[in-house]
N, C-alpha and C positions, 0 to 999 in steps of 0.2 A: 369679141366674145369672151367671155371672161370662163377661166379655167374652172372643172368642179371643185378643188381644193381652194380657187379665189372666193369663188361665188358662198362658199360653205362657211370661210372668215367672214365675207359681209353677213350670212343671214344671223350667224351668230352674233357678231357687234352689231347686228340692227333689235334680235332678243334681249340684249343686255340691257342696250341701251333704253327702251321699252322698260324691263322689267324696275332697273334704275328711276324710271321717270315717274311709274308706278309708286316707288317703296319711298320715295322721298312727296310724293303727295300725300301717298296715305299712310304710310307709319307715322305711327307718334300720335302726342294728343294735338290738338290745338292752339294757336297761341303762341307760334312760336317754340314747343316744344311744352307749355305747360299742359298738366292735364286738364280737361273741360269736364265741367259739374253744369249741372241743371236745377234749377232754385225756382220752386214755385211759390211766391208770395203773393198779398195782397197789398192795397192801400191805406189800410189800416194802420193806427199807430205803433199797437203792439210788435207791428216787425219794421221798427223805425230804423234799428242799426243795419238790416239790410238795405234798406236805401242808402243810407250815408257811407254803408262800404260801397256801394254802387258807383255813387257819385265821387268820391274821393279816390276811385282805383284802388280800395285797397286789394280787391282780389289777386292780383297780378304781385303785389307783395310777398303776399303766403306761398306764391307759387303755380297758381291757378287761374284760368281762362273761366271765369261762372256767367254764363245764363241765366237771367233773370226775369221767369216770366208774370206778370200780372194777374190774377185771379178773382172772379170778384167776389168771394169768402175765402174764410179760412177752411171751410167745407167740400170747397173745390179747388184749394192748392194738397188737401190729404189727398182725395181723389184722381189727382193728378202723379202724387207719389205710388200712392197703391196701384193705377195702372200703368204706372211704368216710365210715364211721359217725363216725371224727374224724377232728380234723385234725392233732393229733400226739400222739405216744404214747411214752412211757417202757418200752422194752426192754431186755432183755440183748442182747449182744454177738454171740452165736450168732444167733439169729432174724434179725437184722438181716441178717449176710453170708447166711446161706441166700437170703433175700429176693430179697437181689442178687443170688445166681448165677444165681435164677429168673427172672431179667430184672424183676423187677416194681420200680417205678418209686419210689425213696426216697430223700430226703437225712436225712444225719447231720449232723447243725446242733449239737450237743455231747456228751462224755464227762465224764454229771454226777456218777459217782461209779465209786470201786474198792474191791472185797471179795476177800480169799483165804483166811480163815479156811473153809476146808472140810471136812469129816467124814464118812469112811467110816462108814457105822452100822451093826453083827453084833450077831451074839450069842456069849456066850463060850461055848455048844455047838457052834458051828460053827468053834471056834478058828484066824480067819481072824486070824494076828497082825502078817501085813505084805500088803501089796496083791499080793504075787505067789501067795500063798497060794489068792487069787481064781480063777486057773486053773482051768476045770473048773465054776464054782460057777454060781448062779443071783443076775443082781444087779440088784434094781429099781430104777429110772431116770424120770425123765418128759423124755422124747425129745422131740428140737425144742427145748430149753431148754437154757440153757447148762450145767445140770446136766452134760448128756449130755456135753458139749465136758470137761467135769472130771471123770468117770470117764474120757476118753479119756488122759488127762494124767496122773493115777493109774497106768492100766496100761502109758503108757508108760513110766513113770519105772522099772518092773521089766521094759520089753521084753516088751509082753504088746498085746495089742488085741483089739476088741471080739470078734474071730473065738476068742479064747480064754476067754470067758463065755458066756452065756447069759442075752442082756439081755431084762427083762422090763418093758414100757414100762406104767407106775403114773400115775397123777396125782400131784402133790408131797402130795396128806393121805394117800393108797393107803399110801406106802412104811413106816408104821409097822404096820399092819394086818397088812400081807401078810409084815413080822418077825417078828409077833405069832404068826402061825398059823402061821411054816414055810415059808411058801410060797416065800422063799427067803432066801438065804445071807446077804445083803450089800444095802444100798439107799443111795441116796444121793438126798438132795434139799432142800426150802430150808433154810436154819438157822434159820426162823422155827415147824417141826417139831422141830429136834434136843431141846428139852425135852419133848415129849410125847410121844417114844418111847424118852430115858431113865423117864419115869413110867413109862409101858404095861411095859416091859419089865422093870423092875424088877432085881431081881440078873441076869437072864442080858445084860443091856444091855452091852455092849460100841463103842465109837469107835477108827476110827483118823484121826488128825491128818492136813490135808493143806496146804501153802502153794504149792504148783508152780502153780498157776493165779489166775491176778489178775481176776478175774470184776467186766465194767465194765457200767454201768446208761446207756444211751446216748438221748436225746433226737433223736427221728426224725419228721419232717415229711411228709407227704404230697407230692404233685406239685399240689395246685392251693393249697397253702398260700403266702398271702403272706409275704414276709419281712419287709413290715412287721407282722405278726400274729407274725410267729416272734420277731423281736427282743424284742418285747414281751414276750413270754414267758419267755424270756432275761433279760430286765432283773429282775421277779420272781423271777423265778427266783434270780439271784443276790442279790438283796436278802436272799431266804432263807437259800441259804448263808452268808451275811455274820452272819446271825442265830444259826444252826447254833453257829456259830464260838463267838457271841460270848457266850450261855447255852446251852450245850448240855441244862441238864435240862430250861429251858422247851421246849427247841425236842424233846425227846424226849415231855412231855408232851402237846404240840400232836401229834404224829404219832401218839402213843396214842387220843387223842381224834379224829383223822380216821381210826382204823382201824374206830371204832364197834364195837369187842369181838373184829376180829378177832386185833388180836395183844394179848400180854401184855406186863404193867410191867414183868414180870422177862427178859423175851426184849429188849424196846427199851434196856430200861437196861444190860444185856448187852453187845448185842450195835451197839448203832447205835454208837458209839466205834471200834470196830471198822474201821466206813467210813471210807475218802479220799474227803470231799466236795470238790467243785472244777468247775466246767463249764470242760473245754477240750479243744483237738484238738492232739493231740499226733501226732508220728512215732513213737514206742510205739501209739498205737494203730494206726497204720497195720498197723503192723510184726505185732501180735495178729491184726488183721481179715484180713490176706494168710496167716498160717499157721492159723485159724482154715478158713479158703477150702478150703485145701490139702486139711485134714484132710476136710471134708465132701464134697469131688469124690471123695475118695478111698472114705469111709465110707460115702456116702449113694448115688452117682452122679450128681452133682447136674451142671447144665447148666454154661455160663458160664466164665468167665475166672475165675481165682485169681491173674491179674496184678496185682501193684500200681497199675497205671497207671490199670485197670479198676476197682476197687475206689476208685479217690480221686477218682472221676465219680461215686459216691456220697453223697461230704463235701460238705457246702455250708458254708462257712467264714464265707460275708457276714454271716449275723447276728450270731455271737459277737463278729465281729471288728469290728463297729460297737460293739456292747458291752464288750468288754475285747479291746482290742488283742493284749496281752500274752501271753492266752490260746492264742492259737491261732499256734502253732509247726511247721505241718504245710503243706503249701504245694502 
């Protein structure tokens, strides 16, 4: 029978030991000791360098354990940062400013890429041969999404707005379907669809070309995101681009292979060229996100300032510019 002064040593070396088994499971970040981020992107091109820092490990370079989860818009990788789920997320341009006018709490830490290759998508029964044509028609859209911001751009360019269609809000796979049946006139949505509903459609397939809108893929941070966590991020990040640059078919291969089937060879190899890769903050984007503003208070009735002044309490400029000075031109 063991002594009370023995028994009182073991229960203590049996707490220690415990509490020791504890603090070396759960102290620390993940990884080995790096800390862990959470990254909500999609498979769109615009957040092409996070794939390629995916696939190539650069995250573990900068220091970092990242998570990287899939989303299927850039509408619901914000949604994903704003509730919590991560801590920054790869968007479009549109969801972002909406965000902001909602008051809800977001910095814009970079503008990682620009696209305007856009395309009206009919059919040649509905001989819809110029966007003014649209007047009148039924034209599916998936609202919330910067899509929505580039049919608004479309029918301005003939003096037309949304109060002169009849918009039918689609998820971006919907809008080949619902050409398919009829359902209506005119859709527009990712270019990561524009080949499967030339297929579906076959001879009545019809496009019209569109470049009035420079549609940018925007790197957004939550409010309890460090910055040292976001630089980090940023630093990968750019190592990728750098990559992007420097093989472009490797780095399109790599983003094939972290789509896991969702896109095709022939849509990356297409259309990722396409892209103006680059992280930076520019006064063009300002200049976007304030008429961007305009458009949605108007459209949508949405809350908030479409001021400048308000909108660049948005920008958080510190990490890029720890990272490439150069970049960030917006002040």
């Amino acid at each position: 029978m063991l002594r009370p002064r023995a028994a009182a040593a073991l229960l203590m070396a049996a707490l220690l030991c415990a509490l020791t088994s504890a603090c070396a499971a759960g102290s620390g970040p993940a990884g080995g000791g790096r800390p862990a981020v959470t990254l909500a992107a999609s498979d769109y091109l615009g957040g092409a360098p996070v794939h390629v820092a995916q696939a190539r490990g650069l995250w573990s370079a900068e220091g970092i354990d990242a998570a990287v989860t899939t989303q299927p818009t850039g509408r619901d990788a914000l949604n994903a940062v704003l509730g919590g789920q991560a801590q920054l997320g790869v968007v479009g341009d549109l969801p972002a400013v909406t965000a902001a006018l909602g008051g809800r709490e977001l910095r814009i830490v970079a503008d990682l890429s620009r696209f305007s290759d856009w395309r009206l998508l009919t059919r040649t029964d509905r001989r819809i041969t110029g966007f003014a044509a649209l007047k009148g028609r039924k034209v599916g859209v998936p609202q919330g999404t910067n899509v929505e911001y580039a049919l608004s751009r479309m029918l301005a360019s003939v003096q037309l707005t949304a109060a002169d269609v009849t918009v039918v809000n689609l998820a971006p796979n919907q809008i080949t379907s619902a050409l398919a049946r009829g359902d209506v006139d005119a859709g527009i949505t990712f270019p990561s669809f524009y080949d499967s509903a030339r297929t579906t459609l076959g001879d009545l397939y019809a496009e019209l070309p569109f470049t009035g809108y420079t549609a940018r893929t925007l790197l957004v941070a939550g409010p309890e995101t460090t910055g040292e966590t976001t630089t980090a991020v940023l630093r990968a990040l750019l190592r990728a681009q750098r990559e992007i640059a420097a093989d472009p078919p490797a780095a399109r291969k790599a983003v094939l292979a972290q789509s896991k089937g969702a896109l095709q060879a022939g849509y990356v190899d297409a259309f990722q060229p396409r892209y103006g890769y680059g992280a930076t903050l520019s006064p063009e984007l300002l200049t976007q996100l304030e008429q961007q503003a305009a458009w949605a208070k108007a459209a949508q009735n949405l809350p908030g300032s479409a001021d400048r002044a308000a909108l660049l309490r948005h920008v958080h400029p510190a990490p890029l510019t720890a990272v490439d000075p150069a970049a960030v031109t917006v002040h």
